[in-house]
N, C-alpha and C positions, 0 to 999 in steps of 0.2 A: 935451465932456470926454473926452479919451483919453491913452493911456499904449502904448508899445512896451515889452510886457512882456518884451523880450527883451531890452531896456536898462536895467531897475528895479532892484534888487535887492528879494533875495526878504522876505518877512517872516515870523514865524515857522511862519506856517501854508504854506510853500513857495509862494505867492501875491506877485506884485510889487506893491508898494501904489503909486499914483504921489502924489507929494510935497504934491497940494492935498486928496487925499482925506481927510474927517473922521476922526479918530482914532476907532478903534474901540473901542466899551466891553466891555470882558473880564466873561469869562463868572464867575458868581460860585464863587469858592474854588477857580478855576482860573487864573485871567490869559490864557486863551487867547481869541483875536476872535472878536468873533459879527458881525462882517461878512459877511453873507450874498454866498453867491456864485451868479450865474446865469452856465451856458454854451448856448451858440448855436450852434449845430454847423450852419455855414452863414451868408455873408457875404452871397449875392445879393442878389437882391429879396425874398425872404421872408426872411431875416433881418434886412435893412434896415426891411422893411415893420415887422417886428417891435418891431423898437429906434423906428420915428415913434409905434408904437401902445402901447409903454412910456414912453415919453416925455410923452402926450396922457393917460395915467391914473395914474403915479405920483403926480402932485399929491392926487390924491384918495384912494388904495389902500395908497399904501407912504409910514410915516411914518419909516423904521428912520433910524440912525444914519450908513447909508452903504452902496451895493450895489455891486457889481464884476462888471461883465456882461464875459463872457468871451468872444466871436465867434472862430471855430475855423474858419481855411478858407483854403486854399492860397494861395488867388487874395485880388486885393483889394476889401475890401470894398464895396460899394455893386454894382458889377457882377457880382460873380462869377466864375465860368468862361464863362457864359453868353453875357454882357453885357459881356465885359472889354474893354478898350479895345485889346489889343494884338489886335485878328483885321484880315482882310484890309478894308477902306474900300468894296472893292465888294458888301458884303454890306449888305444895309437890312433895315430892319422890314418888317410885313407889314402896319403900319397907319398909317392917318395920323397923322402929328404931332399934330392934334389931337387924338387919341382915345386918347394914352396918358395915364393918370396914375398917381401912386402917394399919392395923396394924397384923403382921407374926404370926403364931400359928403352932403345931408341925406337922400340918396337912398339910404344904405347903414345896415342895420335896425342897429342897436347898443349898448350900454349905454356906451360910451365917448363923451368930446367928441369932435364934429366940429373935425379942424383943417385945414383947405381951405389948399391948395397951388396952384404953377403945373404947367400939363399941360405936355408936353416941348417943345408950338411956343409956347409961350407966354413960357416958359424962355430956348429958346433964340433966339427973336425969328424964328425961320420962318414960314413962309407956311403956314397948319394943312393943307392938302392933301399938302405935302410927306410923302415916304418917308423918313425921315431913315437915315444909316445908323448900324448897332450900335454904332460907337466914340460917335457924339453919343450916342447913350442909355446907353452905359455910363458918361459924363462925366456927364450927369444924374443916373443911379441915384447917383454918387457923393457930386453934393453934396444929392441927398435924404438921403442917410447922413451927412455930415456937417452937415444940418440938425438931422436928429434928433437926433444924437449933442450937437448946441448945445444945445439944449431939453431937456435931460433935466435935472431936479431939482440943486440944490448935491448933493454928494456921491453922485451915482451916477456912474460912471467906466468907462469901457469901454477895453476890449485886447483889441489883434485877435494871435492865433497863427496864423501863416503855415504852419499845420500840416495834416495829417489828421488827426482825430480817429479812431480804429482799436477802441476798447473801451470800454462802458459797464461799473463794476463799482459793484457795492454792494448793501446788504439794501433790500426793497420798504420799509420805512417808517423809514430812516436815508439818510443822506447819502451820496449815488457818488461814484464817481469816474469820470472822461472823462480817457482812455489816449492819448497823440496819438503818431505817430508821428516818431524819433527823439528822444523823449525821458524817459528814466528814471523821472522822477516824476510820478503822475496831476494834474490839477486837480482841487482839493477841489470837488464841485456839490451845493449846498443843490435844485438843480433843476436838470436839462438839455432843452432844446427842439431837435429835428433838424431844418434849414431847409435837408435838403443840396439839394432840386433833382432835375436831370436824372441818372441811371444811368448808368455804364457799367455792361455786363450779360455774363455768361460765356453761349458759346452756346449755344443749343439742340439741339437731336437734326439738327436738319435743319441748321442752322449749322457745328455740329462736323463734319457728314461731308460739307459741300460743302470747308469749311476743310481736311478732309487731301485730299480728290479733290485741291484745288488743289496742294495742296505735293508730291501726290505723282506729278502729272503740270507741275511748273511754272509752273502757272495764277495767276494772281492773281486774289484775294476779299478786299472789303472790307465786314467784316461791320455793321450795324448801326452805329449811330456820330453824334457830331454833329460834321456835314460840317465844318466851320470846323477840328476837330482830325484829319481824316483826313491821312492821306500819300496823295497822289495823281499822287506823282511814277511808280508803275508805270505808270500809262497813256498808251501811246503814242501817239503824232501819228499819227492817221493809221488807227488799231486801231480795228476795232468793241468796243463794252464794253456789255456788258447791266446795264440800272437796270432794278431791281425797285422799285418806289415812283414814284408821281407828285406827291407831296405838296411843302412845304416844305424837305424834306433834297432832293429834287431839282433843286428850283429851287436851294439855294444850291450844289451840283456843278454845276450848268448854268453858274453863275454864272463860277465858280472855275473850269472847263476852258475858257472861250470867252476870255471877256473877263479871268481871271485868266492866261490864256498869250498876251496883245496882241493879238486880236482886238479890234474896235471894230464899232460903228453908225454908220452914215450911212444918217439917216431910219429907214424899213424894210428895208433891207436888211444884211445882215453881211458885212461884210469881215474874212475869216480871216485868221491870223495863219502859217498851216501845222503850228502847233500841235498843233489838237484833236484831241483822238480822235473816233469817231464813236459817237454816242450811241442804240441802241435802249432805248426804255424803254417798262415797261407794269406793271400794277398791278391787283387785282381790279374796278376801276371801268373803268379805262383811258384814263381822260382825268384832266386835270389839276384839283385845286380848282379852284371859284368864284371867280373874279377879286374883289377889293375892290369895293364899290359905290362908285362916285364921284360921287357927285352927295350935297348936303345936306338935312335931314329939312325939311318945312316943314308948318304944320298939325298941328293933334293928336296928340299919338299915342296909341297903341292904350291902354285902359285896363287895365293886367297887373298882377298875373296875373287872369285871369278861372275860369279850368278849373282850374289849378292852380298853387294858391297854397299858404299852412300848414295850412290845416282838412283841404286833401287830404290831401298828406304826413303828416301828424298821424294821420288815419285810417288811412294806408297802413303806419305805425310801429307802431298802435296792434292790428294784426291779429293775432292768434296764432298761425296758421300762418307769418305771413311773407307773402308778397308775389313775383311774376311778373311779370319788365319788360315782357314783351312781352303777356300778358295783361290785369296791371293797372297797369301803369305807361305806358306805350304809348297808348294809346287816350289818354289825358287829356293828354300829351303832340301828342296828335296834331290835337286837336281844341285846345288853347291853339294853335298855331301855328297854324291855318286859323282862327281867330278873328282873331290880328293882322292876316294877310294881307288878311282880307275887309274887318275893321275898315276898313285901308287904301284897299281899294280903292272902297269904297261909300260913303267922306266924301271921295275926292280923286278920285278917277275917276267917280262916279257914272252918268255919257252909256254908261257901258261895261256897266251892271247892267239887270236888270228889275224891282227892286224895290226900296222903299225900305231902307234901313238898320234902322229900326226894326222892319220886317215880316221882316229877315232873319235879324235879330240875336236875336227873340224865339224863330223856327223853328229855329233855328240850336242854339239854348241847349235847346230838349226836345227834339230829335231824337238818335234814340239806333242807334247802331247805324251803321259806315260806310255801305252801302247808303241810309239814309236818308240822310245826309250829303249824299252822292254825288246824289242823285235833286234836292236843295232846291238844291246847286249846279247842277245842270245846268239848272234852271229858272230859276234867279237872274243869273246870269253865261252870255249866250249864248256866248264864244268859249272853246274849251279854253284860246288861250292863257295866259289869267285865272284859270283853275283852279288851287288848288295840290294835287297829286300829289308828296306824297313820295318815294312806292314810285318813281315814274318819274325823280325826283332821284339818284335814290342809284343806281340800275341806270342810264343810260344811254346803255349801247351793250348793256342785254340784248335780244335775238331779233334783233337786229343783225347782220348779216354781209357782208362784201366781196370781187367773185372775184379781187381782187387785192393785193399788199402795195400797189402804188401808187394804186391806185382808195382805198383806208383813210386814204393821208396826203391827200391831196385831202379824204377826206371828213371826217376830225379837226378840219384845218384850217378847213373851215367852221363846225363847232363850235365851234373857239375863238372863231373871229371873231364867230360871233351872240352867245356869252357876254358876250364884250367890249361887243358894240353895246348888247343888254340891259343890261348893270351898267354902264351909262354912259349911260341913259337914263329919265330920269325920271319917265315916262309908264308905266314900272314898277315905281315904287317900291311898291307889296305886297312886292317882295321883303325892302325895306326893313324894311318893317313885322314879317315873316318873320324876320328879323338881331335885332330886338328882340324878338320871344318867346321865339329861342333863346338870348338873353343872359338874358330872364326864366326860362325852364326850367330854364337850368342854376342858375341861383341856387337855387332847388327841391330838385333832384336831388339836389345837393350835400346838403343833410338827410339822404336816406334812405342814404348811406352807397354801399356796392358795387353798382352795379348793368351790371357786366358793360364791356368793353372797346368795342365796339359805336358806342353812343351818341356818346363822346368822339372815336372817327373821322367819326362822319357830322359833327358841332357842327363840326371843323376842315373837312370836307369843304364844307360849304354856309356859315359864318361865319367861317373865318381861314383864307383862301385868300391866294393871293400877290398885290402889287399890278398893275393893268392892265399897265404897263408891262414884267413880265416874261410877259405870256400874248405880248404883240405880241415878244417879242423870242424867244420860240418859234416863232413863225409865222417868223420871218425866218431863225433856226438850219434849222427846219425846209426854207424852200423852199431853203436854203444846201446841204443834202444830210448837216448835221451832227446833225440829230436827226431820228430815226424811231422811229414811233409804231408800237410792236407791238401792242395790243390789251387787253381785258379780260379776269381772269382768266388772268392770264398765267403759264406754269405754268415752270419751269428745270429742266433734266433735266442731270446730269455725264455724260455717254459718250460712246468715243470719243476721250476726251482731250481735250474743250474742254464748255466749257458750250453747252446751244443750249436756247431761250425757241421758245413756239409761244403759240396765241391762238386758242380757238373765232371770233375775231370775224374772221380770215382762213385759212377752211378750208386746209389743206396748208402753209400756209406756215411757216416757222422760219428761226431764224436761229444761225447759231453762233458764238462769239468767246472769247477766251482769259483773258476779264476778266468778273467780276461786281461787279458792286458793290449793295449793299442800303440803296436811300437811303431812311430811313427811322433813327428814335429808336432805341435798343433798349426792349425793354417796361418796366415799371418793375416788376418781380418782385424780392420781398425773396428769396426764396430765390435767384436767380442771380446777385444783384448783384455785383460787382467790389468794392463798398465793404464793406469787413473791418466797419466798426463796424456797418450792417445787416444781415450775415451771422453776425454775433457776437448779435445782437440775435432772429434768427432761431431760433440755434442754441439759447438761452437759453431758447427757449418763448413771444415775440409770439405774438400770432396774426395771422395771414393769414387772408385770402379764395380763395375754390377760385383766381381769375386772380393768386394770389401779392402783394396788394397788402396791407401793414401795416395791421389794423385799428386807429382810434382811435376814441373817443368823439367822435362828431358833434359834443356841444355846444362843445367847449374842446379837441378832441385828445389825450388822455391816452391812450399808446399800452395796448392791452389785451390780457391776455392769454389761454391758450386758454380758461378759463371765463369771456372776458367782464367782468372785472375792470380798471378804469381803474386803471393803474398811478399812484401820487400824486405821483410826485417825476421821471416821463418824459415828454413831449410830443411829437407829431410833424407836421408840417405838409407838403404838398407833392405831388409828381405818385405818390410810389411810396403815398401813404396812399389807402386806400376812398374820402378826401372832398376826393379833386383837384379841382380849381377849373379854367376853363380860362387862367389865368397868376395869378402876381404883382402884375399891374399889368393895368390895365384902360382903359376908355373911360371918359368923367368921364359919373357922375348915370345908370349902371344898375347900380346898387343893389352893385356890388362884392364878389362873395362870399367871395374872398380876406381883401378886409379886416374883411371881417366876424368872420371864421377870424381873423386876425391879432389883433382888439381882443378876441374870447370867452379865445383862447390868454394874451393878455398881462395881461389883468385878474387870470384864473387864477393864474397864475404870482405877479404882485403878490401878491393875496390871501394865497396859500399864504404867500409870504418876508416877508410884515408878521405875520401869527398865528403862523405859526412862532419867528422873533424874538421877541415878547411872551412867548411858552411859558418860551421857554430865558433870556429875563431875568429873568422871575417865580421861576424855579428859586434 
């Protein structure tokens, strides 16, 4: 059920009604409708998500006479800005077709029904190994929204405003109003929920004075951004340009300067197109995420959570001082991850351990303290390369050093390439194992609210890396001479009139160039956002977290303020909130923390707009 409410005319509550909606019963000794109103501020996947997990419990929650869900967002529904179908074709996910869905399974904890869907290779009749690209899953997210939007109750009705949303007004326990931009009169919202998504973000200190350096010697910087919307027509054929960031936003600029200016592949090698510019990039790790695993799970798997599960997290809520990521949140983290890994490895590798599974699992589980850890492993699993070392994950190229910038690309390159051999080899799958406690921790995590920026780099660092096929087609820019690997902890200094990057990991050397670019998200800080209606929300008194992220209420999202107070009639879901998820959409059957957020939020919302209604007709 939908309506283009910019084609309805209005009804008297300035609201387009569309022509199938149930007549609304007037409030009494008033005439005016008590069709409640919900707005969505936010069309993507979290609002799509939204509208499937509104749909899957109005049957049960909301009996009113008729709802009018309001979706507020530029871009078109189902996709987004994100996901939208007009970007460039050579952009892909970073997962297998099979591993995306948006759709509940018995695996995700809930008080709403499960309504199981098809995942995107399923959908779209792909091969589940496939990378698909952004346009097919913005075409999916689509008709997940127009599924949902089918399934939704007689008389609930949705309208999407092709708008921004710019101002939330109204008293805490009366009805808002949501401000959109260019147009005069607010939407009346009995309830409004924010599903905007990704930032755009004003700079920061170090952002704003590399942005005048550049203008004021010429330069070009492109700050922060998601790559798909930069202009990258300043960078010329032929120019070196320093990339800060190794992550995602690099790979899809690697993408967009090679093979989006007619470069191609044949096999391993690249054939340029005399396009590209030339690529230095480096990033405080200095190497690029963890390739996707490409091989399938088979055998057991690990039984999660084990360390930490809700009795933890519950304890760790339940402390009155608070709580310490890296003190007390850390270690249990630390020790669920080396449980899956081991799990793994001593039920499918076993020829590889020295002791049974059950002798390991028991020592494993009262051993306290890393040291002990450390000592049971090193007894249990003769070869390092068996061992899981985080620290050594997340650092490596620390105490690393090369006497040359060309000795470092040789020696990268062999890096890539073991990565690739490893995550493409099945005779390693503990890493596997590994992929699924970090899908279990985050689920966790997500409970205790803000726990620092940290965590959410390493999870994309070691679990949503780019597909194999873009690590090989760096090896091949690479030996082409169009990407060079500057190093770890890679620092950019303005002087002189050009930018120039240096790299403990190649004593002396640097490099200089007229371009920067910062491939990388902007943060999601409510206080610098670009979007007026979070800065309006800011200014108003939310609260934030010290890293500037919108506190809500864990259970249901109710944005709160600085005492702490779940506001009754705001919601907020998504990366700029304390209880970011690692996406929207997920892998089918581990346990989906998103939707979990989605069906707690949407029940809520029901709840609230059916007691609500009852109040004001009993009047």
């Amino acid at each position: 059920m939908s309506s283009d409410t910019l084609a309805q005319p209005p009804t008297s509550s300035g609201i387009p009604e569309p022509a199938h909606a149930p007549r609304s019963i007037p409030r009494r000794g008033t005439g005016r409708p008590t069709r409640p109103q919900l707005v969505i501020v936010g069309a993507g996947p979290r609002g799509t998500g939204l509208l499937e997990r509104i749909a899957a419990n109005a049957p049960e929650l909301y009996a009113g006479p008729g709802l009018d869900i309001h979706l507020v967002d530029p871009h078109p529904p189902g996709g987004g800005r994100i996901w939208r179908q007009a970007q460039s074709p050579l952009l892909w996910m970073n997962s297998h077709a099979e591993d995306v869905t948006m759709f509940t399974d018995e695996t995700v904890t809930m008080d709403g029904p499960v309504r199981e869907g098809p995942t995107l290779h399923e959908w779209a009749g792909l091969d589940g190994s496939t990378f698909a690209d952004r346009q097919l899953q913005g075409r999916y997210l689509r008709w997940v929204y127009e599924r949902a939007r089918a399934e939704l109750p007689e008389g609930i009705a949705v309208h999407h405003h092709p708008r921004r949303a710019v101002r939330i007004s109204g008293p805490r326990e009366g009805r808002q109003q949501v401000w959109l931009e260019g147009r005069p009169r607010p939407l009346p919202a009995d309830l409004v929920i924010l599903a905007i998504g990704h930032l755009d973000a004003q700079p920061d200190g170090e952002q704003a004075a590399l942005a005048a350096y550049a203008r004021e010697h010429g330069l070009v910087h492109l700050p922060p951004d998601f790559t798909a919307d930069s202009d990258l027509s300043p960078l010329q054929p032929g120019d070196p340009v320093l990339v800060r960031g190794f992550g995602l936003a690099f790979v899809d600029l690697m993408v967009l300067l090679t093979e989006g200016r007619g470069g191609r592949y044949e096999g391993d090698t690249y054939v340029p197109s005399g396009r590209e510019p030339v690529l230095y990039v480096g990033s405080r790790r200095g190497v690029p995420y963890h390739a996707k695993i490409g091989y399938d799970w088979t055998g057991d798997r690990p039984p999660l959570p084990r360390f930490l599960g809700p009795a933890e997290v519950q304890a760790l809520l339940a402390r009155p001082e608070g709580f310490d990521f890296r003190r007390d949140v850390w270690p249990l983290v630390e020790k669920e991850l080396g449980f899956a890994h081991y799990h793994r490895l001593f039920t499918a590798h076993a020829e590889r351990t020295a002791m049974t599974w059950a002798d390991f699992e028991e020592k494993y589980a009262a051993a306290s303290g890393i040291a002990e850890v450390r000592a049971l492993v090193a007894a249990a699993v003769p070869d390092p390369a068996d061992r899981l070392d985080l620290t050594a994950l997340d650092h490596p190229l620390d105490g690393v050093s090369h006497a040359s910038h060309e000795d470092f690309q040789e020696g990268l390159r062999g890096y890539i390439e073991a990565d690739l051999s490893r995550r493409h080899d099945a005779s390693y799958s503990a890493d596997l194992g590994v992929f699924l406690g970090l899908l279990s921790v985050y689920g966790q995590l997500v409970r205790l609210g803000n726990i620092g920026p940290w965590w959410h780099g390493f999870f994309s660092y070691l679990a949503s890396g780019p597909p194999g096929p873009r690590l090989r087609q760096m090896l091949a820019l690479s030996r082409a001479g169009l990407l060079r690997f500057v190093g770890a902890d890679m620092t950019v200094t303005a002087e002189d009139g050009v930018f120039r990057a240096t790299s403990p990991t190649v004593p002396g050397f640097s490099v200089q160039a007229r371009a920067l670019v910062e491939a990388r998200l902007p943060e999601p800080t409510v206080g610098r956002a670009r979007d007026r209606l979070l800065r309006a929300l800011h200014t108003d008194g939310a609260a934030e977290t010290p890293d500037g992220l919108l506190r809500v209420d864990p259970g249901d999202g109710r944005i709160l303020d600085g005492a702490g107070r779940p506001h009754p009639r705001r919601f907020a879901l998504g990366p700029y909130t304390d209880a970011r998820t690692p996406g929207a959409f997920t892998r089918p059957r581990t346990g989906g923390a998103a939707f979990r957020q989605n069906d707690a939020t949407a029940r809520a919302a029901l709840s609230f707009l059916s007691t609500s209604l009852e109040r004001e007709l009993a009047r």
